[in-house]
N, C-alpha and C positions, 0 to 999 in steps of 0.2 A: 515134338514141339515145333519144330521147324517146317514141318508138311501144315501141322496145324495153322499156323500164320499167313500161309499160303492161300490159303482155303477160308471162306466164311460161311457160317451155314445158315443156310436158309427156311424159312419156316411157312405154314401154310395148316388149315385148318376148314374141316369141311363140319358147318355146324347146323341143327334142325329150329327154327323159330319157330315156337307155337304162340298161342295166343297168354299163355302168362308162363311161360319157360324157354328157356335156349337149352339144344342138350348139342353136346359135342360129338358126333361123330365118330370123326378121324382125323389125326395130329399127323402131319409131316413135316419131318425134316429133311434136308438134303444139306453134302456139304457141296459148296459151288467153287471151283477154283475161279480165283483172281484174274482177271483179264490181264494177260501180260504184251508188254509191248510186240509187235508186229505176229501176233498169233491168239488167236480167240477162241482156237479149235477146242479146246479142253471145258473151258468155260460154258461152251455153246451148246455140247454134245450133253454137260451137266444140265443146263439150266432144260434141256428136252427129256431129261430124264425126270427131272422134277416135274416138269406139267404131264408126263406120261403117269407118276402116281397119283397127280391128283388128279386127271380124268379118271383113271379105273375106282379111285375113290368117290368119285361123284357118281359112275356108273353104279358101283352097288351100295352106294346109300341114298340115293334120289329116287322116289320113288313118283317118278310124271305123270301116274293115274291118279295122284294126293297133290303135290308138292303145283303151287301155281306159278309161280315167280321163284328165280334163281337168282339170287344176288352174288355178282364177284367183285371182290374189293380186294386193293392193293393201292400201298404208295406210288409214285410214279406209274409207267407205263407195264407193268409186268403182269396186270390183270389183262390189259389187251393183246398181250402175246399169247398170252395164255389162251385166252378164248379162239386167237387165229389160228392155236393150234390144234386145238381137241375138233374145232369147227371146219378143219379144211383138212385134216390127216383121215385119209380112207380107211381107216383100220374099221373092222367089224365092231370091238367092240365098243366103240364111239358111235356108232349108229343112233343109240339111243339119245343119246346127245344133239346129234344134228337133228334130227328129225325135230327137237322142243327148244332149234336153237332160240325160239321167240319169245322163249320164258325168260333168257337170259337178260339182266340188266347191268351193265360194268359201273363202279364209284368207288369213290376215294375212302380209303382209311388209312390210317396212321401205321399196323403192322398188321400181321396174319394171323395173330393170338385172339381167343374165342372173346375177350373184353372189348376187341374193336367191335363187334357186334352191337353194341350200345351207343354205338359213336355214328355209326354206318344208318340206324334208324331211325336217328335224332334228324335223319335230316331231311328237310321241308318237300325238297323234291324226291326223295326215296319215298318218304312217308304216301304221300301224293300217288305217286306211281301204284304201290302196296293197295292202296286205297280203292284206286282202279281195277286193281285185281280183282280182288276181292269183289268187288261192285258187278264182274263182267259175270262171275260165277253165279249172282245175285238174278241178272240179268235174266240168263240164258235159262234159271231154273224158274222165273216169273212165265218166262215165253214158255216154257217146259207143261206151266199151268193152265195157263191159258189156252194152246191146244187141246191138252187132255178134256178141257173143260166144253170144247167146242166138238170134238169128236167122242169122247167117252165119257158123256156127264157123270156117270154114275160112278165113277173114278176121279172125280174133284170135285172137292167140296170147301170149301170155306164160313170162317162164324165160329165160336169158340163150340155150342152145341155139337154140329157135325164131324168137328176136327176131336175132342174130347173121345164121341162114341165111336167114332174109325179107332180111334187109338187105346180103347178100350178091347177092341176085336184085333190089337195089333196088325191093323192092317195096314198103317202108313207107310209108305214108301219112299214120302219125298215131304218134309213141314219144313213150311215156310213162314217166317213170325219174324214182326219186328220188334226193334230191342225195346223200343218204347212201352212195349207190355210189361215187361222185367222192372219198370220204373213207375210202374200202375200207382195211384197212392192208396189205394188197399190193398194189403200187404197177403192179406188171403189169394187176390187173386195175382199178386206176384210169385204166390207157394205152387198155385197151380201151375203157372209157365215152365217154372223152370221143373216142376214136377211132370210135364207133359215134352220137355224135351229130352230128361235123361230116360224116362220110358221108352221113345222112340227111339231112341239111340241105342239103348239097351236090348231093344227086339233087332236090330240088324236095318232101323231105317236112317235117311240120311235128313241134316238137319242143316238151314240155311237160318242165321240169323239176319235182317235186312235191317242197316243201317234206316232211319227214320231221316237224315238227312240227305241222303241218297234217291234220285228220283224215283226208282226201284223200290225205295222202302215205304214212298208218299204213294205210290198206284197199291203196295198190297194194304198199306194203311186205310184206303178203299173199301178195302176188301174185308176191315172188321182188325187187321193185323195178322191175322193168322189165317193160312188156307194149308191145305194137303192134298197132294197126290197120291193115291191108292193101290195097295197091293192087287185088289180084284175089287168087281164091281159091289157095292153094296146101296141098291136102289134103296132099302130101306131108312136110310138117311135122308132121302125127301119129303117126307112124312113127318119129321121132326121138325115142331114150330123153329122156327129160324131165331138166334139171338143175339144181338151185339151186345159188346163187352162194356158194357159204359161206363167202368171204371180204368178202364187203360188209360184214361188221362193221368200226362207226367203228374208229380206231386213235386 
């Protein structure tokens, strides 16, 4: 009891945000001794052993070929130690770490239990930030189209027609569609979208939904709302009378 009063433990939690779930990870605790007067050595040596589990926990559960933005949150100053530490300690297995230090965002919450989490996204600048993320991956797979479209026509197509018969020969590789078709006010051709996203998703292709607010989502809106990039070529598809969705207007 008496060691225990000495000591308070600390807590820290490494959790996954998806778009309609949080799942928790990894739970730690540490106990941290009490800074005592004219020696801090105990305290200092704990408080490096606590950011030492939860970098190797961030190492094997962050996955940086998925994972866009890193958010660290902590009361006071202990989320900035934290990052100077995992950010500047040469160890190997922090490598992975340093290399995506760019993902990293530091802010405020109240404790290190997986409910600040709801606290930490409420907020106007996090949200903001989040937003841009999301928006650069938007970006970068618009430019992704736009190439292909310029060097390998027959590998991008756009138009619900074209995009539909690719995805009927599982060929997609890369559908790009903004949310605004999902809010189509015919409901049939709202069945289609999301029928036409878990398909692609489901054969192994990758699926960009583009905010309709986002300038990103106004150029592929352009574009009919929906375009794809192709597993292989299929010239076949220029032969198909071209058709816009003219029911994608919001309801």
């Amino acid at each position: 009891k008496q060691w225990y009063q000495r000591r308070v433990a600390i807590t820290a939690g490494v959790c996954l945000v998806r778009q309609s779930m949080t799942i928790s990870r990894a739970k730690i605790e540490v106990p941290i001794p009490r800074k005592r007067r004219g020696s801090c050595t105990n305290h200092d040596k704990a408080m490096l052993r606590f950011f030492d589990t939860i970098g190797n926990a961030m190492v094997r559960h962050i996955d940086f070929d998925i994972v866009k933005c890193v958010l660290v949150a902590s009361p006071g100053f202990v989320k900035d130690k934290l990052i100077e530490y995992v950010l500047s300690t040469e160890r190997n297995e922090f490598k992975g770490l340093r290399e995506n230090k760019s993902k990293f965002v530091l802010c405020h919450s109240s404790s290190g239990h997986k409910h600040a989490v709801a606290e930490i996204l409420s907020d106007e600048n996090i949200a903001s930030r989040l937003s841009d993320t999301k928006a650069a991956a938007e970006v970068r797979a618009l430019e992704a189209f736009y190439m292909m479209l310029k060097n390998e026509p027959t590998r991008a197509y756009y138009g619900p027609t074209q995009c539909f018969a690719a995805s009927d020969q599982e060929a997609i590789d890369v559908l790009l569609v903004t949310d605004s078709l999902f809010r189509a006010s015919d409901v049939v051709t709202r069945k289609r979208y999301v029928q036409l996203v878990e398909d692609v998703k489901n054969y192994g292709g990758t699926v960009h939904i583009f905010s309709s607010l986002h300038v990103s989502g106004e150029k592929l809106g352009l574009l009919t709302g929906v375009a794809a990039i192709l597993r292989f070529p299929m010239p076949e598809l220029e032969n198909i009378e071209f058709e816009s969705d003219s029911s994608s207007d919001e309801g």
